[in-house]
ROGU-547951 format. One record per residue: x, y, z of N, C-alpha, C in turn; residue in one letter. Coordinates in pm, whole numbers, padded with zeros to 5 digits, always signed. Example, Ala and Ser with C-alpha at 12.3 -4.5 7.8 and 13.67 -1.06 7.14 Angstrom:
+01319-00569+00780+01230-00450+00780+01320-00330+00780a+01285-00225+00708+01367-00106+00714+01290+00003+00787s
//
This chain:
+08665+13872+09069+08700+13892+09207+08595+13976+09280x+08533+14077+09200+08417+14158+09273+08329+14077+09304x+08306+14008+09231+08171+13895+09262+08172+13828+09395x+08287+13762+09451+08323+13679+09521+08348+13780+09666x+08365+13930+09671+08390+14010+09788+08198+14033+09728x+08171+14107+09709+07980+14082+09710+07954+13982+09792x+07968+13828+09781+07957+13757+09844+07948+13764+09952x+08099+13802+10008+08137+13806+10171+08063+13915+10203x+08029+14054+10134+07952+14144+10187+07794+14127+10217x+07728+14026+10152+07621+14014+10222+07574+14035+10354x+07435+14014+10382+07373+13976+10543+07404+13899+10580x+07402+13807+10661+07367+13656+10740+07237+13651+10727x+07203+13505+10642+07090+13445+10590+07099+13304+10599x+07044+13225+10683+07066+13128+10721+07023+13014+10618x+06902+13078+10546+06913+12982+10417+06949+13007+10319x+07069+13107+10293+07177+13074+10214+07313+13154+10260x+07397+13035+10333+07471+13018+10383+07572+13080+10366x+07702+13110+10367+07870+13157+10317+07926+13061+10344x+07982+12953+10272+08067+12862+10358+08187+12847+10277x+08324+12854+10353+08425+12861+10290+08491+12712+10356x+08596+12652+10240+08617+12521+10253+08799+12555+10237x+08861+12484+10279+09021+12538+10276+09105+12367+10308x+09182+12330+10253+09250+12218+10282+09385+12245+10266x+09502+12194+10400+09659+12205+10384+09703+12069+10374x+09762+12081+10317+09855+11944+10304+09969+11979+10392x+10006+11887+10493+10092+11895+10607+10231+11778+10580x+10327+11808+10555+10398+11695+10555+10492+11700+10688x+10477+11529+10688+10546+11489+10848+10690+11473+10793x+10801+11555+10931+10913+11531+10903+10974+11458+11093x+11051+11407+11048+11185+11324+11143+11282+11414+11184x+11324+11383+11267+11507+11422+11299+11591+11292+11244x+11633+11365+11144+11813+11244+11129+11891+11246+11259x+11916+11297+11279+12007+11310+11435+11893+11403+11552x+11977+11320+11657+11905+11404+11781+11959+11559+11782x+11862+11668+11800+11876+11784+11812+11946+11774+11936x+12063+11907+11940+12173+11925+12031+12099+12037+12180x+12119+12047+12293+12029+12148+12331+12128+12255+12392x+12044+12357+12428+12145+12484+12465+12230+12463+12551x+12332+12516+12528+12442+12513+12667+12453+12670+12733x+12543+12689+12791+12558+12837+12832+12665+12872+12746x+12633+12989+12691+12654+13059+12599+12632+13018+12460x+12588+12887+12434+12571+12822+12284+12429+12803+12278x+12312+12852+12163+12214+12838+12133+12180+12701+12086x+12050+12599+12133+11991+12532+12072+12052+12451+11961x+12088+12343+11912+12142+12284+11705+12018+12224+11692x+12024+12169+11556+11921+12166+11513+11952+12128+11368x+11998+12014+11346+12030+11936+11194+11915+11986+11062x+11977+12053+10959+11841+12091+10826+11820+11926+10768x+11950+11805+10832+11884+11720+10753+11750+11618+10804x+11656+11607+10733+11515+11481+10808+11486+11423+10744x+11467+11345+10792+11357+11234+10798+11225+11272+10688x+11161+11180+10599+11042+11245+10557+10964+11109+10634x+10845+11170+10677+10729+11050+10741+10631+11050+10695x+10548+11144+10572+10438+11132+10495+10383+11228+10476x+10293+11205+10432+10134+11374+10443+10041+11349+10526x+09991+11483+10561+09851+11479+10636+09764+11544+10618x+09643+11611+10650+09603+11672+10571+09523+11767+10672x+09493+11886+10685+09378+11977+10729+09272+12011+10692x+09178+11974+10720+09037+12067+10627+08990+12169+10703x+08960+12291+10683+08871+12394+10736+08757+12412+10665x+08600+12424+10764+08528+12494+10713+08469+12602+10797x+08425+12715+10753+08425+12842+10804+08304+12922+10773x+08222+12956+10804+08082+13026+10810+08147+13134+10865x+08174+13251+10836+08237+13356+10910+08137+13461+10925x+08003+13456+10884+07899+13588+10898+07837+13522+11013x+07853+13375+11040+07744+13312+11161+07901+13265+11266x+07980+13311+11213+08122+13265+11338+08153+13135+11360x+08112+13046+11246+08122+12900+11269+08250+12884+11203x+08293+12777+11281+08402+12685+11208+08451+12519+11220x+08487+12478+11165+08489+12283+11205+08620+12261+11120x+08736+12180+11194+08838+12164+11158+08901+11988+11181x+08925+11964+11069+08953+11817+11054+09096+11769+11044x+09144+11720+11074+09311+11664+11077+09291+11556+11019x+09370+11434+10904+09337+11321+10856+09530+11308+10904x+09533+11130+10900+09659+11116+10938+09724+11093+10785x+09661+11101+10717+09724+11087+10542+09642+11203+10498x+09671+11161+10289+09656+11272+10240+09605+11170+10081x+09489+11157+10080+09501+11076+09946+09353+11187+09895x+09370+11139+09741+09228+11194+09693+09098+11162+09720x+09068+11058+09767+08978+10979+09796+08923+11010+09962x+08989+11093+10001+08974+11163+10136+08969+11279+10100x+09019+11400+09983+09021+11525+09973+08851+11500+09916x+08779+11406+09842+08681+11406+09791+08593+11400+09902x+08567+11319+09998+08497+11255+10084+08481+11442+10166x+08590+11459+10188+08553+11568+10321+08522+11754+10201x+08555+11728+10113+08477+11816+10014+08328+11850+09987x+08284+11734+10021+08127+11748+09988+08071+11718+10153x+08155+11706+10277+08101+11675+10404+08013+11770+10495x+08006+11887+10382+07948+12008+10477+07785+11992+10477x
//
């Protein structure tokens, strides 16, 4: 773990970089029923049961000593896309 804060403590050196890579897996959800809306005196409903609609996926990459960042949304989530945008920097 020391090794890896060394890292981040460096200068900014443009030929050799900091680049941090981060991916979320996002899963899409539905409403089973239409959400109810506020009335007076009754808060907002809001059914726990859904719908599942798939994965998606986020990639971040982050240069944080040069303030860069580039952020990708995919409308799925397969390996063959976690590979592709892994090596895209």
């Amino acid at each position: 773990m020391e090794d890896v804060l060394a890292v981040y403590a460096r200068p900014y050196d443009p030929a050799r970089p900091v680049v941090c890579m981060d991916e979320k897996p996002y899963q899409l959800l539905g409403d089973a029923r239409d959400p109810l809306p506020a009335r007076p005196g009754h808060d907002a409903r809001q059914d726990s049961e859904y719908i599942r609609c798939g994965t998606s996926s986020i990639f971040v990459w982050v240069e944080p000593l040069r303030g860069w960042r580039r952020v990708q949304a995919l409308s799925r989530r397969t390996r063959i896309d976690w590979a592709a945008r892994s090596n895209s920097y």
